[in-house]
VEXNUMI-406673 format. One line per field, with one value per residue: y negated, x, z negated of N, C-alpha, C, CB in turn; residue number from 1; residue in three letters. Coordinates in steps of 0.05 Angstrom, whole numbers, plus 32768, in hexadecimal, padded with zeros to 4 digits. Glycine has a CB too. Example, Ala and Ser with C-alpha at 12.3 -4.5 7.8 and 13.67 -1.06 7.14 Angstrom:
REM VEXNUMI-406673
nY <- c(8072,802D)
nX <- c(8108,8101)
nZ <- c(7F64,7F72)
caY <- c(805A,8015)
caX <- c(80F6,8111)
caZ <- c(7F64,7F71)
cY <- c(8042,7FFF)
cX <- c(8108,8102)
cZ <- c(7F64,7F63)
cbY <- c(8059,800C)
cbX <- c(80E2,811A)
cbZ <- c(7F4B,7F8E)
num <- c(1,2)
residu <- c(ala,ser)
END
This chain:
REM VEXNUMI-406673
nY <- c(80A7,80CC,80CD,80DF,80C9,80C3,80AA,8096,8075,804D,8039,800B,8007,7FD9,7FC8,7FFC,801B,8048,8094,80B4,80CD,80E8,80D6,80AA,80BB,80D0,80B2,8088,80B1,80B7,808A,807D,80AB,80A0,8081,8094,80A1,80D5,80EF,8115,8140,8164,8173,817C,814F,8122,80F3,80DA,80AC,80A0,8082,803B,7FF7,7FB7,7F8B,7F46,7F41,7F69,7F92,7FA0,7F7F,7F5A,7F55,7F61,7F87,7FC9,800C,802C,800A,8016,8050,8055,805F,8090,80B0,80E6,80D7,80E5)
nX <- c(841F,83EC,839F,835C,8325,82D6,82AB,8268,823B,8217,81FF,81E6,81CB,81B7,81AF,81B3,81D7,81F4,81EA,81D4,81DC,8213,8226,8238,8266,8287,8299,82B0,82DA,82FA,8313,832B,834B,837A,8392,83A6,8380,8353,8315,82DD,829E,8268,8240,8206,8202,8207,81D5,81A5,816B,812B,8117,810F,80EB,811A,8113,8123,8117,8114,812E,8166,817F,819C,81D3,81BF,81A9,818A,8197,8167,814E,816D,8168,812C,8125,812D,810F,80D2,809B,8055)
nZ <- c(7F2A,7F38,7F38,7F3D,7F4D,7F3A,7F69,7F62,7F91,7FB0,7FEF,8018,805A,807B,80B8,80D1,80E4,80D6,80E0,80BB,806F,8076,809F,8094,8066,8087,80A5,807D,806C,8094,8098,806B,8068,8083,805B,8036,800A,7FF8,8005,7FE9,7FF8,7FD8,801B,8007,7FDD,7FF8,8009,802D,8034,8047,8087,8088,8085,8084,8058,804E,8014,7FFA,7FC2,7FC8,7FE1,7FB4,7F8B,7F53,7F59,7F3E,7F2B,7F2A,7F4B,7F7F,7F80,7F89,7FBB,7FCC,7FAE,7FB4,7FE0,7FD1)
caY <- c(80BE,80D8,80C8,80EA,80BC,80CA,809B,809D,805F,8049,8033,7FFB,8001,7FCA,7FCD,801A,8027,8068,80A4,80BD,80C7,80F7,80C8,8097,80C6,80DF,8095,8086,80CB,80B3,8073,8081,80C1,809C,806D,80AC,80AE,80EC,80EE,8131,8140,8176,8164,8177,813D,810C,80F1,80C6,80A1,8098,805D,801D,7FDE,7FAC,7F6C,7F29,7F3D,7F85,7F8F,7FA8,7F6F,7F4D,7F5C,7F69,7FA9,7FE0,8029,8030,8002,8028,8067,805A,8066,80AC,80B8,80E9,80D2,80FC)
caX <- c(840F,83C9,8390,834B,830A,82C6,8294,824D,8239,81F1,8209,81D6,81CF,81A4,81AA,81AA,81F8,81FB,81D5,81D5,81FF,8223,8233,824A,8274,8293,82AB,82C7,82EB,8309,8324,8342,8362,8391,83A3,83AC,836F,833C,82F6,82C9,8284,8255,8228,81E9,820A,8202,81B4,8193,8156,811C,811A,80FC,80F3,8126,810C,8128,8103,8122,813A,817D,818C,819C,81E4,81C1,8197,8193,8199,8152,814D,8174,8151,8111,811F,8131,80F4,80BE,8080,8047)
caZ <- c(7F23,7F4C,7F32,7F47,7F4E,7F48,7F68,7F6F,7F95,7FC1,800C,8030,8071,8084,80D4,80DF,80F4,80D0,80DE,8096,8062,807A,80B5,8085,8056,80A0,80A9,806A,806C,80AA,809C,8051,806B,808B,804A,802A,7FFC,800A,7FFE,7FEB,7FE7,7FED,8028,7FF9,7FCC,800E,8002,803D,8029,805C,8091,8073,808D,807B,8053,8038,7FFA,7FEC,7FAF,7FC5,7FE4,7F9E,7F7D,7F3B,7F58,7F2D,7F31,7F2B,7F6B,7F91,7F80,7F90,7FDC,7FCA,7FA6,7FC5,7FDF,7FC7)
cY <- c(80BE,80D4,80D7,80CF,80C2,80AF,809D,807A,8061,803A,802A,8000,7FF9,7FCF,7FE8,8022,8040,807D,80B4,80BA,80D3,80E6,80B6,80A5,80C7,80C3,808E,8093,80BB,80A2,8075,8095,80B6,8085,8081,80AF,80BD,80EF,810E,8135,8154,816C,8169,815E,8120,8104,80DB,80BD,809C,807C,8049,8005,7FC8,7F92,7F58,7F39,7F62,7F86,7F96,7F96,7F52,7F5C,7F72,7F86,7FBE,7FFD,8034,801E,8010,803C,806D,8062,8081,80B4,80C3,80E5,80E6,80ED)
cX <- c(83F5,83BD,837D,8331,82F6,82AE,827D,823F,821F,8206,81EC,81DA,81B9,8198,81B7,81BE,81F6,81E7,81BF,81E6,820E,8231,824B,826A,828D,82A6,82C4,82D9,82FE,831F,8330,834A,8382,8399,83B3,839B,835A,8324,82F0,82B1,8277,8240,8207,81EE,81FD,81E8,81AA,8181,8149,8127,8102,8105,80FE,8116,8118,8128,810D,812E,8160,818E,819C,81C0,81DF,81A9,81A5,818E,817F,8140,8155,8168,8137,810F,8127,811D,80DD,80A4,8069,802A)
cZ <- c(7F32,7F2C,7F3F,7F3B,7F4B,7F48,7F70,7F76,7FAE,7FD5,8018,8047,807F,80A9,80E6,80ED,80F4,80D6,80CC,8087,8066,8090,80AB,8078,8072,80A4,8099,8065,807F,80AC,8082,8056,8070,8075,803A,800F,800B,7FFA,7FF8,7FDA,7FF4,8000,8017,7FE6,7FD8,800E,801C,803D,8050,806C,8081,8080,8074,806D,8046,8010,7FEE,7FD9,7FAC,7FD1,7FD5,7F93,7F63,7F3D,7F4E,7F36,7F39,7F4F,7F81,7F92,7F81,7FAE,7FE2,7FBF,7FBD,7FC3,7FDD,7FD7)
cbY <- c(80BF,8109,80B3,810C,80B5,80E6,808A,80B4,8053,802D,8051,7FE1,8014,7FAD,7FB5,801C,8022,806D,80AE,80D5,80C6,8110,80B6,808C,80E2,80EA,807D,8085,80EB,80AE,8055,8082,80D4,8096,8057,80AC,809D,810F,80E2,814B,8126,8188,8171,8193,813E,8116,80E1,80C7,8083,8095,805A,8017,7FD4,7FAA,7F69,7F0A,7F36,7F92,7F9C,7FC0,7F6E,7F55,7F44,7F4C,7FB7,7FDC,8039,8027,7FEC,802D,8070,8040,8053,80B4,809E,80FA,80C5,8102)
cbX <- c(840B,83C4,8390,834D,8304,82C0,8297,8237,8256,81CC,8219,81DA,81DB,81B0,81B4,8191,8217,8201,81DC,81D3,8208,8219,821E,8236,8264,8279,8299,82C3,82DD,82FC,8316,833B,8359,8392,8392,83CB,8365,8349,82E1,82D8,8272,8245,8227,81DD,822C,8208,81AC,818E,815F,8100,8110,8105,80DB,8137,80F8,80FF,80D4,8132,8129,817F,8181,817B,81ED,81B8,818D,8187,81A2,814B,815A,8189,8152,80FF,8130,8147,80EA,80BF,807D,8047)
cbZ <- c(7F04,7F60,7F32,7F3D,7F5C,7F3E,7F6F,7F53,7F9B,7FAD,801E,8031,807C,807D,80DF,80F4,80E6,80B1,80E8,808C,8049,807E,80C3,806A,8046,80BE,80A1,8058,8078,80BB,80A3,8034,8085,80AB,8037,8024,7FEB,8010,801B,7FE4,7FE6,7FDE,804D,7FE4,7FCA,802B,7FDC,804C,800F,8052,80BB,804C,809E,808C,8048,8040,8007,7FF8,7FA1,7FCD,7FF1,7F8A,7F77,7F24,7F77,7F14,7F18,7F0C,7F71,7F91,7F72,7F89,7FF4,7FBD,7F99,7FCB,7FF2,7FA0)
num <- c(1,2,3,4,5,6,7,8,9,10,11,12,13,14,15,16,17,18,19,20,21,22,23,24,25,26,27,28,29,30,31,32,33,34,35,36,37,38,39,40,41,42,43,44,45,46,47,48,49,50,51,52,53,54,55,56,57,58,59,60,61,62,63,64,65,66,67,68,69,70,71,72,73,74,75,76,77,78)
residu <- c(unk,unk,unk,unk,unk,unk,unk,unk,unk,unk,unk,unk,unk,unk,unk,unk,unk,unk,unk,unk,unk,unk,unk,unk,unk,unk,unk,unk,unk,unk,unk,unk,unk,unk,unk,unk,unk,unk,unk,unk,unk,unk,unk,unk,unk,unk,unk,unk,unk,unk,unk,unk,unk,unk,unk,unk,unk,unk,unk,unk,unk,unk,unk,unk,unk,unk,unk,unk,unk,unk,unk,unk,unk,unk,unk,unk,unk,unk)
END
């Protein structure tokens, strides 16, 4: 029986492969098409957070980072 998914998941990209997320999304589309699962998202859904330099000391470089970690690099600066 099909199943339908929905995940909402944060994507590291420490050394700057992707261009955004739409770059990313574009990837993953690409390579589970052909297992035969399919992705969909509105591109306003797709969110890219500023550049930031990488550190040791980042909090996302921890397993136990939380939601609120991740979302601070979406947060605007005022």
């Amino acid at each position: 029986m099909a199943k339908v998914y929905k995940l909402t998941f944060y994507a590291v990209d420490p050394n700057d492969y992707y261009d955004d997320a739409f770059h990313l999304f574009s990837q993953m589309t690409s390579r589970e098409n052909r297992s035969g699962i399919f992705f969909r998202a509105e591109e306003s859904e797709l969110i890219t957070s500023e550049e930031f330099q990488w550190k040791n000391s980042c909090p996302l470089n921890y397993s136990d980072a939380s939601k609120e970690d991740f979302e601070q690099y979406f947060q605007k600066k005022t």
